[in-house]
Every structure is written in C-alpha cells, then in structure tokens.
C-alpha positions as CSV (number, residue, x, y, z in Angstrom):
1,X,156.7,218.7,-93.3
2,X,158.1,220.2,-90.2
3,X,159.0,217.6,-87.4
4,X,157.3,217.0,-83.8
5,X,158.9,215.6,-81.0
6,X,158.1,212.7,-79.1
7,X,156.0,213.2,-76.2
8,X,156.1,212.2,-72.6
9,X,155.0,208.6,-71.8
10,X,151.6,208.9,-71.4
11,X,150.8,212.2,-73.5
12,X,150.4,212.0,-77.0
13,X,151.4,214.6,-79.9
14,X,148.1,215.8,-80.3
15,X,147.7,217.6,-76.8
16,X,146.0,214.7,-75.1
17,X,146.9,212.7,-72.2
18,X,146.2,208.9,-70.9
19,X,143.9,209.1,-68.5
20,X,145.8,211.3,-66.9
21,X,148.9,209.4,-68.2
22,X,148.8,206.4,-67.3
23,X,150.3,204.0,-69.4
24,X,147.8,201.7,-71.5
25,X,147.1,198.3,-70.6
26,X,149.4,197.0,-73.2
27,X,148.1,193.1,-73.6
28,X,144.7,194.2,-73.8
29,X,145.5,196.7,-76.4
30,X,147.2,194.8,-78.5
31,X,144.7,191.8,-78.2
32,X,141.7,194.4,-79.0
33,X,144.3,195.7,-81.8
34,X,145.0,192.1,-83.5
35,X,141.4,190.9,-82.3
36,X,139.6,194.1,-84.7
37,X,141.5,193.2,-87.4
38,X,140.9,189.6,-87.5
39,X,137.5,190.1,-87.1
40,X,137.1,192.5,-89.6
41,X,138.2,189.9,-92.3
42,X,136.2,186.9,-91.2
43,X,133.6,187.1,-93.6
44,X,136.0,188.1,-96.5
45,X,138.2,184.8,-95.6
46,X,135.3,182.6,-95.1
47,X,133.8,183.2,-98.6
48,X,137.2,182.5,-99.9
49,X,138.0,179.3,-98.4
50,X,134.2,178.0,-98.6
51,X,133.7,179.1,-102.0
52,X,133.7,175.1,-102.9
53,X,130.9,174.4,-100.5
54,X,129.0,177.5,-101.5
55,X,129.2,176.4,-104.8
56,X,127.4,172.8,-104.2
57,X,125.5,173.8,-101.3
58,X,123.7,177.0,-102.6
59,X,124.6,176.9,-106.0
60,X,126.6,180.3,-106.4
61,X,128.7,181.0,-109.4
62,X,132.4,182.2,-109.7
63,X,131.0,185.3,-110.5
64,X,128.2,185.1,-107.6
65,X,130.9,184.3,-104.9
66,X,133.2,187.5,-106.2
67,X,129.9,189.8,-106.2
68,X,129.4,188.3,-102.9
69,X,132.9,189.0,-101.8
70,X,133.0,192.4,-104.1
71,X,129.6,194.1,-101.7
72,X,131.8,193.4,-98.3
73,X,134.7,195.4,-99.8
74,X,132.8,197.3,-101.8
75,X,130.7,198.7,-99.0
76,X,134.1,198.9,-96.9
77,X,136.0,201.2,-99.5
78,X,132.8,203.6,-100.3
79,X,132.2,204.3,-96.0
80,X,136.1,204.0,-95.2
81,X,137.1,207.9,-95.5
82,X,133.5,208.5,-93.7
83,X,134.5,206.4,-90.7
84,X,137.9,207.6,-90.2
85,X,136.4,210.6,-90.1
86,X,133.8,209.4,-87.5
87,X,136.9,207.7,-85.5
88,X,138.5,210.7,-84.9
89,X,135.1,212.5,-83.7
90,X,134.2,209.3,-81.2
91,X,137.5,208.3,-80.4
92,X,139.0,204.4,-81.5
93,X,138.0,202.4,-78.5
94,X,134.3,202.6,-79.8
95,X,134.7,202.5,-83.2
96,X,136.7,199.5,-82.6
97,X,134.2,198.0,-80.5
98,X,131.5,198.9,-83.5
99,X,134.0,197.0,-85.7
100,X,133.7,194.0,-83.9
101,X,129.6,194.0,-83.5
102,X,129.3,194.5,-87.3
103,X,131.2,191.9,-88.2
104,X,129.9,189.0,-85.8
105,X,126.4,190.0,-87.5
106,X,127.2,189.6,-90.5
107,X,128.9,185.9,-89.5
108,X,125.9,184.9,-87.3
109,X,124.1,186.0,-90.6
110,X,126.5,184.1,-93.3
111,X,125.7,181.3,-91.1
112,X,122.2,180.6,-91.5
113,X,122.2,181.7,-95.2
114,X,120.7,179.3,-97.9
115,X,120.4,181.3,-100.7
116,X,122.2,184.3,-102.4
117,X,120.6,186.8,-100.8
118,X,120.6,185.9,-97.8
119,X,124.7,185.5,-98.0
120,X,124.4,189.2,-99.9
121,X,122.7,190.5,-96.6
122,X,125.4,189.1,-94.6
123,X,127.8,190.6,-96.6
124,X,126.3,194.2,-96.3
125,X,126.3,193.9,-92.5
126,X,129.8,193.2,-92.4
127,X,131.0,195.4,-94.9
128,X,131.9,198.6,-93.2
129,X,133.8,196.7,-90.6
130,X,136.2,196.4,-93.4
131,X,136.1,199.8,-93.8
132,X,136.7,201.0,-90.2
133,X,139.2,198.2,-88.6
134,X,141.9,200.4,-89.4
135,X,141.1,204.0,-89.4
136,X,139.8,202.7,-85.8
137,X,143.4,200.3,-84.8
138,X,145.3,203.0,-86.4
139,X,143.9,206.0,-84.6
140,X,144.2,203.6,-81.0
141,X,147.7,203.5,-82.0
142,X,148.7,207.1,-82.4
143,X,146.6,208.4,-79.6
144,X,148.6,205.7,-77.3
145,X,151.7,205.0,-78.4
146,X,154.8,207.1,-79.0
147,X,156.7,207.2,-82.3
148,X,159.3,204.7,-81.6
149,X,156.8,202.0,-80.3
150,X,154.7,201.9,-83.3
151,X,156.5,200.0,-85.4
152,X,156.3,196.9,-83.7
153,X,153.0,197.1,-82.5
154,X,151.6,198.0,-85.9
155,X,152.7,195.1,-87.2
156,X,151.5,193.0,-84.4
157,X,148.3,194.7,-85.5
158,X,148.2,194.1,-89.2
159,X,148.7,190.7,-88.3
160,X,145.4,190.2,-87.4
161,X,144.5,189.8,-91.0
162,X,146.9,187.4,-91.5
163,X,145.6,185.4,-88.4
164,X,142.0,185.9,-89.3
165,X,143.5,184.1,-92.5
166,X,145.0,181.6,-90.7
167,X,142.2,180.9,-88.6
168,X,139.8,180.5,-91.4
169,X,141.9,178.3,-94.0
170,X,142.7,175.6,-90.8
171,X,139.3,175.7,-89.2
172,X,136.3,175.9,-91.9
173,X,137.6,173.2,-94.1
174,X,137.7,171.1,-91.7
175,X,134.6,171.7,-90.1
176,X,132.8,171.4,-93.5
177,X,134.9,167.9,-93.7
178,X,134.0,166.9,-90.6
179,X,130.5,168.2,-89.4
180,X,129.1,172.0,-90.7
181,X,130.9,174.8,-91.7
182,X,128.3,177.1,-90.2
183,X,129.1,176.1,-86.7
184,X,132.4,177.4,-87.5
185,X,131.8,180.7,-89.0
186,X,128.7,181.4,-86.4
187,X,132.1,180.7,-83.1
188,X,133.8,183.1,-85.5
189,X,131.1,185.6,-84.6
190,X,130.9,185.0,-81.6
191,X,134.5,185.6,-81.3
192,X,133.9,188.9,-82.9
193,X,131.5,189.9,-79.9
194,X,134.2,189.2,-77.6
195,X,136.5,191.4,-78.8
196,X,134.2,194.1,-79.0
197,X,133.6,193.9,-75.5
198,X,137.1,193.6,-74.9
199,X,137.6,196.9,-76.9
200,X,134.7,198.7,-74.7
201,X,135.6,197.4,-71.3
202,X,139.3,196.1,-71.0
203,X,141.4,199.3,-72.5
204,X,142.0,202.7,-71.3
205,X,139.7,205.2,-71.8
206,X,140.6,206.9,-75.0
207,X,142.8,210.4,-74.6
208,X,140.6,213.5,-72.7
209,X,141.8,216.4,-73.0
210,X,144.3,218.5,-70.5
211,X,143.1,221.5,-68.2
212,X,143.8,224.0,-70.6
213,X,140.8,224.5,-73.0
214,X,143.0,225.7,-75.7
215,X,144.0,221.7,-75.8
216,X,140.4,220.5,-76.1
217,X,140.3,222.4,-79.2
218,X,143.5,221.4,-80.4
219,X,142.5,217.6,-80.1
220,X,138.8,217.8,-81.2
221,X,139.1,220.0,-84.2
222,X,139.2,218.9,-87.6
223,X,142.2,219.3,-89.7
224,X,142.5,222.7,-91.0
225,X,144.0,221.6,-94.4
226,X,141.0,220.0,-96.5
227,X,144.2,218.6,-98.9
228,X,145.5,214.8,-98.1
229,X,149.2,214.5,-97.8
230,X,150.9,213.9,-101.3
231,X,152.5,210.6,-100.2
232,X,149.7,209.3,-99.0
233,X,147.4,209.6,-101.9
234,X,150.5,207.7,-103.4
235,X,149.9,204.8,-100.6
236,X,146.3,205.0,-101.7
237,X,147.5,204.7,-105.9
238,X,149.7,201.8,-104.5
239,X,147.2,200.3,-102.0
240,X,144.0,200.3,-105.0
241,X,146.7,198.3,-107.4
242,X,147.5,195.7,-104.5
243,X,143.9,195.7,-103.3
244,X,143.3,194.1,-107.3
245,X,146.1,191.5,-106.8
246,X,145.4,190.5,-103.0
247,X,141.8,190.3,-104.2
248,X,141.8,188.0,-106.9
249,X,145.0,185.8,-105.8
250,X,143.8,185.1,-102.5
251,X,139.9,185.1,-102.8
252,X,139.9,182.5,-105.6
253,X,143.6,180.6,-104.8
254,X,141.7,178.0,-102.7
255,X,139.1,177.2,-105.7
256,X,141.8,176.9,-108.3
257,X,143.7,174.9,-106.3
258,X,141.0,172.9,-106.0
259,X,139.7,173.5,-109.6
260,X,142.9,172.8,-111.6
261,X,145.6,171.4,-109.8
262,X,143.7,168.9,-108.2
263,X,143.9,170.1,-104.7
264,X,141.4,168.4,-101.4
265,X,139.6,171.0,-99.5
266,X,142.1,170.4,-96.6
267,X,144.7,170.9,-98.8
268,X,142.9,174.4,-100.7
269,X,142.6,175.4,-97.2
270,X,145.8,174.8,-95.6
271,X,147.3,177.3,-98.7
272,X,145.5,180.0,-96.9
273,X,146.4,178.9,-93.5
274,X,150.5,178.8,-94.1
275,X,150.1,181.7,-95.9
276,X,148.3,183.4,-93.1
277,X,150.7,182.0,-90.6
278,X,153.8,183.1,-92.0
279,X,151.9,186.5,-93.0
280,X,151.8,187.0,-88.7
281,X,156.1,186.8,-88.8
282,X,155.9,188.9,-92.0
283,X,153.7,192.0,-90.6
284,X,156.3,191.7,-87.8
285,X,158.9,191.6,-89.1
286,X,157.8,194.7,-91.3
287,X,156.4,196.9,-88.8
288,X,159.9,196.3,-86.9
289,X,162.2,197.2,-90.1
290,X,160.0,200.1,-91.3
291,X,160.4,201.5,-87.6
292,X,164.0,200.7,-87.0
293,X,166.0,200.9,-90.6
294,X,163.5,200.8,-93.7
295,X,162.0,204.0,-95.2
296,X,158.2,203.1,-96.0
297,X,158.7,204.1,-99.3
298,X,161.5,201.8,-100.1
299,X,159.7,199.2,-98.1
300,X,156.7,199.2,-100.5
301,X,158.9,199.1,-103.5
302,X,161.0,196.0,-102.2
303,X,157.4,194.1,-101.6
304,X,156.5,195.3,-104.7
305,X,159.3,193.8,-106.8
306,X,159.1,190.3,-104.2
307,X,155.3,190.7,-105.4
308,X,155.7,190.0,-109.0
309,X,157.7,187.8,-108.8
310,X,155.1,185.8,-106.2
311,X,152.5,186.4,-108.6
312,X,154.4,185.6,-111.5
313,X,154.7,181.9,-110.0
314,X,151.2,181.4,-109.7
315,X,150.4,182.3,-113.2
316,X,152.9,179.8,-114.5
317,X,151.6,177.4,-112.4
318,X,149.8,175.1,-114.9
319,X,153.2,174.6,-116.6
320,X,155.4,174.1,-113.4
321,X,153.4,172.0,-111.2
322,X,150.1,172.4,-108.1
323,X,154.0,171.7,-105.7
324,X,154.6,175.5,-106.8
325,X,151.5,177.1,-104.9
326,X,152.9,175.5,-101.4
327,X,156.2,178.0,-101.7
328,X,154.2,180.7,-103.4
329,X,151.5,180.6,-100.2
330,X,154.8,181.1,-97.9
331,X,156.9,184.0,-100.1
332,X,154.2,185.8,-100.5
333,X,153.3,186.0,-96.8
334,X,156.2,188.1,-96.6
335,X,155.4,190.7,-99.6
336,X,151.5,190.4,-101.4
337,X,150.4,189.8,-97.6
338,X,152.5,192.1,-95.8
339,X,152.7,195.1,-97.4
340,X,149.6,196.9,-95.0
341,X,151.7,197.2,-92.5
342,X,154.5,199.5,-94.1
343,X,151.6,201.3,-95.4
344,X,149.8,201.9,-92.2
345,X,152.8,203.0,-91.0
346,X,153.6,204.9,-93.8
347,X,150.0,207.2,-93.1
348,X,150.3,207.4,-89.1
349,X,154.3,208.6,-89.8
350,X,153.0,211.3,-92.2
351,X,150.2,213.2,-90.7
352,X,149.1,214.6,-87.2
353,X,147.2,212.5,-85.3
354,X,143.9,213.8,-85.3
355,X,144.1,213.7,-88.9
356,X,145.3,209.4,-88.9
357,X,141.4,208.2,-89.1
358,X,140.7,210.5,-92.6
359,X,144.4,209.8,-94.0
360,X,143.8,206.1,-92.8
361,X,140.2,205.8,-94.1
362,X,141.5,207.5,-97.8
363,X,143.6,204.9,-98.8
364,X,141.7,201.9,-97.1
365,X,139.1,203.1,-100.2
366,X,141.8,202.5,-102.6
367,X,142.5,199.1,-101.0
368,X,139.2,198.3,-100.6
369,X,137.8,199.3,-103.7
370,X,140.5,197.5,-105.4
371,X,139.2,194.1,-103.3
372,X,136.1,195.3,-104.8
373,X,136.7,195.2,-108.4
374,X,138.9,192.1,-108.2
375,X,136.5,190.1,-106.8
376,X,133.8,189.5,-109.2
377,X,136.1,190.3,-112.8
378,X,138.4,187.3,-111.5
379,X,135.3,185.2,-110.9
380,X,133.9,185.9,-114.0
381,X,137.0,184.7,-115.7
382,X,136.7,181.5,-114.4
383,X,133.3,181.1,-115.4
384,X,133.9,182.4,-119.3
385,X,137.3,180.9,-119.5
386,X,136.9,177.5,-117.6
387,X,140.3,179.0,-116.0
388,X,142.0,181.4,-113.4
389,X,145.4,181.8,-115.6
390,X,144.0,185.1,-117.9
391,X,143.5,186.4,-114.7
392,X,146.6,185.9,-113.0
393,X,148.7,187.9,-116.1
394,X,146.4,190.4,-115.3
395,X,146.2,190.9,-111.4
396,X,150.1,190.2,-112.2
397,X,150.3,193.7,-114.6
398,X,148.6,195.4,-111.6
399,X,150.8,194.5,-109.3
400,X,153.7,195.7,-111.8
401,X,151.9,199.1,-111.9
402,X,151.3,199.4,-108.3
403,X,155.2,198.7,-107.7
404,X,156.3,201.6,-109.9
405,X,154.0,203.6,-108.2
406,X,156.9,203.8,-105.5
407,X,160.0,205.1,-107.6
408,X,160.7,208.6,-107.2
409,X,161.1,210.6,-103.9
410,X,161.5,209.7,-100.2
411,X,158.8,209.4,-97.6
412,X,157.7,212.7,-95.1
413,X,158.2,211.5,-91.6
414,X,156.8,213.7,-89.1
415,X,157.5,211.6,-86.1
C-alpha cells in the first residue's frame, strides 16, 4: 500500500481543510472524543456492575442479564459497518453528537425500568451507540489530526471506555448502597446529553471541501475498492475473539466476585473501577507506543500473550484465592482492556480517510458481536453450572485463538 504524506497543519490527507485551516479546538475535541466513548458504554457497564441488584430487584437471571447485555452489543455489531458508512456521508461531529443522545435514552430509560422488558427497551435504544462511538471518534480523528498526532490522542480516546468503567464500578455501587442506583445511571444520561451538545456546538465544523470541485469529489465519494484491507479483516478475526473474552470476563467479574469469592458490592465494584482506572494509563500508554516505536501488529500479539496469562488467573482463581482478582483487575488494564486502541490505530494507519468509518465500523462488528455472544452463553453457565470457572477455560481458549491470529506478516502503514 503506497504511502501518503503528511499534510499541512490544518489540511487533511483526504483533500479537505479545517475550516479553512484552522487548527481544532484541541480540549474540546478530545473531551467530545473521551466523552463519546464513555458514554457509549454506560449502559453496558451499568448492567455489569448492577447485575446483583437487578437480580433481587427485578428478578433477572444470569442468562437474562447476558441477553440483556447481548441486544446492546448485539444491536451495536449488526448497525456498526452501516454507521461508519453513514459517518463518513454526515461527517463525525454529528454522528458523535447522535452517539451521545442514543445513549442518555437508553440510561434515562434503564432508569425507570422494573421489569425485563422495559430494561430490553433500554437496551435497544442504546445499542447502536455502541456501534457508532468509534467509526464516529475515529473518523473526528483522521479528518483533524495529522499522522504523528494520532497516537496519543487515540489513546486518550479509547480511554473513554476505560473511564466510563471507572465511573460506573466507583459510583453505582455506591449509590445502590447508599440511596438508588437509578439516580446514578439517570446523571449518567444526562451526562450523555452533555456531551452531545458539546460534540454539536463546541468543535470545529467538520472538514469542507477546498475551491477546487475536483476535491469535493475526492472527499465525498465512496471508496472505489468494494474489498476491506486484508489486515484489517485480521483486526476484525482478532477483535471478535477479544470481544468473547472482554465480554464474559468483565460483564460477569463483579457477580462472581460477589457470587463465589465472597466479595461486598463495594468491593465487586471497585474491581471494575481499578481496572478502569488503570485501563485510562494503559490506552495511553498504547496509543503513544504504537505511534512512536510499536508496530500494531506486534502490539496486538504482545496483549495477546499478557491476555492469557490475565485470563488464565482468573480461571484458577477458586484454587489461589478472591486476593488474586485485585492484581488480575490491574494487569489486565494494561492488555484485555487495552488492546482497542492499537487496533483503532491499526485501521485509521491502514486505509484512506474517507474509507476509516466502513474499515472502523467492520471490525467494531467483530468486537461487538463477539460482546454479543459472550454475554448470554457465560450467563447461562452460571445458571446450569452454579459457576463462572467452565466459562473462564473457555473465554480463556478464545483469547489463545485470537492471539495467534497475529503471527505472520507485518502491518500496511499508509501514514
């Protein structure tokens, strides 16, 4: 894949300029950037963390809570390509801001349920958020940013998740302690709005096009090759694999600690806020290797291998000891829960710009999908077994698998 050089400040590679090239308001883009991305996961985190309380308070099932869990993602992988596509043809500062509305909706929603469906509905109006957060954050990135900034700022922007993780595991276990939950998750929404309007009203316009008509057609066409980049239906293998491990580790590792190892519902919940703290440093710290030093593709591979071994803890857990899940929730901030951002990376280094949304969107259906299927087979486990450990071997062969999807040749960078 032939190179492209960078551009001038201002202009990007794909023929468009900054209003006029100006440079982007860079704290508001990387709060609207970090601010998606968290709120895209809200709903995901808050099922995970409350599944206790929506066990005795609405009388869900393991299974129920991953179906519940398994229609957000679910509905996220199947409109993912569909909405990168759409990204590219409104531009990222409103799908972003569309992001954002979806998913306080489906919080204000979640909020007032009292039954399964009601929870179901929620779960279906924040679903494509899922979906679109990053085919939206990634295009905002490559239309605005120039090759060697990316890095950095990707991985301030994959940290989003992590905080949204953070946010959820310190706040909703304590508010279910300590008042109602549903005040919590309905701020969460609210929060959601805010960033939405952020996204519409407090970042550049996104890129118009130059004088020359020949550039408007450059920048607004669609990608004349109908055929995804080779390594990044490899991302998308890789991403499907870690999608079944980061879905049925993290979704359920608050209920078994609770469940078998004797944890509080503080305690469940502080797991998920270290591990989302540390996940913050981790995207980071990734997002500044892959763009300084570490190929993508080697990147993967080295989470890959730190993954098993994460995973490998948890499903020896019983026999070690509950201690074992505190340094499991901080390793694998920095491999199970940071590998998005090599892979993000990975797609906007690989193809043009005005093809990032589709590329983007393809292998957020692998991830998501994966999310998807984890989800409820984990929580049926649970409620056949009376235990999470035949699940862990098995989210722990996927994450094997997903790892050797890696080996082999080096990554295309076109930037």
């Amino acid at each position: 894949m032939s190179e492209i050089p960078p551009s001038p400040r201002g202009v990007s590679n794909n023929g468009v300029t900054l209003n006029g090239g100006a440079a982007p308001k860079r704290t508001a883009l990387i709060t609207v950037l970090v601010g998606t991305m968290a709120a895209s996961t809200f709903h995901l985190f808050a099922v995970g963390v409350l599944a206790a309380e929506l066990k005795d308070e609405i009388g869900l099932t393991g299974l129920q809570i991953g179906i519940v869990g398994a229609v957000n993602t679910g509905l996220g992988a199947i409109t993912s390509p569909r909405l990168g596509s759409i990204t590219d043809k409104i531009g990222a500062r409103a799908a972003s801001a569309i992001t954002c509305v979806l998913s306080g909706i489906g919080l204000l929603v979640m909020a007032v349920a009292t039954n399964l469906l009601v929870l179901l509905g929620s779960s279906i109006l924040s679903g494509p958020s899922q979906g679109w957060s990053n085919p939206a954050t990634n295009r905002l990135i490559a239309d605005r940013l120039e090759p060697n900034e990316r890095g950095t700022i990707t991985g301030l922007k994959q940290s989003g998740v992590q905080f949204g993780s953070f946010v959820a595991g310190l706040t909703l276990p304590t508010a279910a302690d300590l008042s109602n939950w549903r005040i919590a998750v309905a701020i969460l929404g609210v929060a959601s709005f805010a960033v939405a309007l952020l996204a519409r009203f407090g970042i550049d316009a996104d890129p118009v096009a130059e004088t020359n008509p020949d550039d408007l057609t450059t920048a607004t066409a669609k990608p004349t090759s109908k055929k995804l980049d080779p390594f990044v239906v490899r991302v998308a293998i890789f991403a499907t694999l870690f999608g079944l491990s980061t879905g049925g580790v993290f979704r359920f590792l608050p209920l078994f600690a609770e469940q078998e190892l004797s944890f509080s519902t503080t305690g469940a919940g502080l797991l998920i806020a270290v591990n989302g703290a540390l996940g913050i440093v981790g995207r980071i710290i990734w997002g500044q290797l892959t763009e300084r030093s570490v190929e993508p593709r080697k990147g993967l591979l080295t989470i890959g291998i730190a993954s098993i071994v994460c995973v490998l803890g948890l499903a020896l857990s019983l026999q070690i000891g509950g201690w074992v899940l505190w340094p499991f929730a901080a390793v694998s901030a920095f491999c199970l829960g940071s590998w998005n951002v090599v892979a993000m990376l990975a797609v906007i280094r690989t193809v043009p710009a005005s093809d990032s949304g589709r590329s983007t969107g393809f292998v957020m259906l692998g991830f998501l999908g994966g999310l998807t299927i984890a989800s409820p087979l984990t929580g049926l486990v649970d409620d056949v077994t009376g235990s999470f450990q035949l699940a862990w071997w098995g989210l722990l062969a996927a994450t094997v698998i997903g790892t050797l999807t890696m080996t082999g040749n080096r990554t295309p960078n076109r930037s």
